[in-house]
C-alpha positions as CSV (number, residue, x, y, z in Angstrom):
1,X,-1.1,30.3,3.3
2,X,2.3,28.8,2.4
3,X,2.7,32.2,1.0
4,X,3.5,33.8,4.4
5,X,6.0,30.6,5.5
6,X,9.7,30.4,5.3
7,X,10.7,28.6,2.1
8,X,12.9,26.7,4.3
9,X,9.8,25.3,7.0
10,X,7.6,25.2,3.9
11,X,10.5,22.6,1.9
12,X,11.3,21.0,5.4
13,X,7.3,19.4,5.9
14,X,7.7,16.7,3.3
15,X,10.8,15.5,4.7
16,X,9.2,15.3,8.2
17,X,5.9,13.3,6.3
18,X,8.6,11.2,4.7
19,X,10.3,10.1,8.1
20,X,7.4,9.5,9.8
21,X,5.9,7.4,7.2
22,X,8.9,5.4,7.2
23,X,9.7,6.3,3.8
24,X,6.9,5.8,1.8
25,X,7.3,4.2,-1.8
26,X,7.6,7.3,-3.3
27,X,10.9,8.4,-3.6
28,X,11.7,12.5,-4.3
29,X,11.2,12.8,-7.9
30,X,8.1,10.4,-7.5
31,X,6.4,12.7,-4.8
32,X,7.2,16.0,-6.9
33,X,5.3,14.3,-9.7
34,X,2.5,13.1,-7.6
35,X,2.4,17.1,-6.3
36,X,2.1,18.1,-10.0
37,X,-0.8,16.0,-11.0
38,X,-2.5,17.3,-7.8
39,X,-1.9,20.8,-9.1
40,X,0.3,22.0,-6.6
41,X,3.0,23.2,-9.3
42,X,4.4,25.8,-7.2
43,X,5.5,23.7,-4.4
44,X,6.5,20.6,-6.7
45,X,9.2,23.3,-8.3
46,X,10.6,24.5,-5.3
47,X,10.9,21.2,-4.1
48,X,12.3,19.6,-6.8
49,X,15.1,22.5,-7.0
50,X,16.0,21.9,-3.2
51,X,16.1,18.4,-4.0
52,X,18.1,18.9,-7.2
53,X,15.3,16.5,-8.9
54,X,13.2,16.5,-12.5
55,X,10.1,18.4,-12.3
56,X,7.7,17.3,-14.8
57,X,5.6,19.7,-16.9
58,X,1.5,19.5,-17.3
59,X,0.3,18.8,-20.7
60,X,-3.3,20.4,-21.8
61,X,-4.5,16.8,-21.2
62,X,-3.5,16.6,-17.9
63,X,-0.9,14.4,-18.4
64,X,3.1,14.7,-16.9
65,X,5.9,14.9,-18.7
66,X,9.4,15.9,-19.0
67,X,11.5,18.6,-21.0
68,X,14.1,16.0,-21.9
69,X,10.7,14.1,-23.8
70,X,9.6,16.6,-25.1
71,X,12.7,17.4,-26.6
72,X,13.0,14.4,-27.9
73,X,9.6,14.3,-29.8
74,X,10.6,17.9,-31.3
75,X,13.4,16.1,-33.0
């Protein structure tokens, strides 16, 4: 369904959530991670690009992480 949207009124609906919520706790990079551990990887990437935020990765475990961790452990 998001699909057949504008990228631009697709990235604009969690910024209208955000406001109306008063700015939740969750700040940009929180709320692309909490869209990744729903599964909605698609959306978290756009958004973090438009954002210019990190975008964590999904282990096979289900757990987030980041490129500059895993990096890190490969070193």
């Amino acid at each position: 369904m998001l699909y057949s949207e504008e990228p631009t009124a697709v990235c604009a609906v969690p910024n209208t959530c955000r406001e109306k919520l008063k700015r939740p706790p969750a700040d940009q990079e929180h709320y692309v991670a909490i869209l990744m551990s729903h599964h909605c990887i698609d959306l978290a990437q756009a958004l973090s690009k438009v954002w210019q935020v990190a975008c964590p990765k999904v282990a096979q475990n289900g757990s987030l992480y980041y490129a500059a961790d895993e990096t890190r452990t490969a070193a």
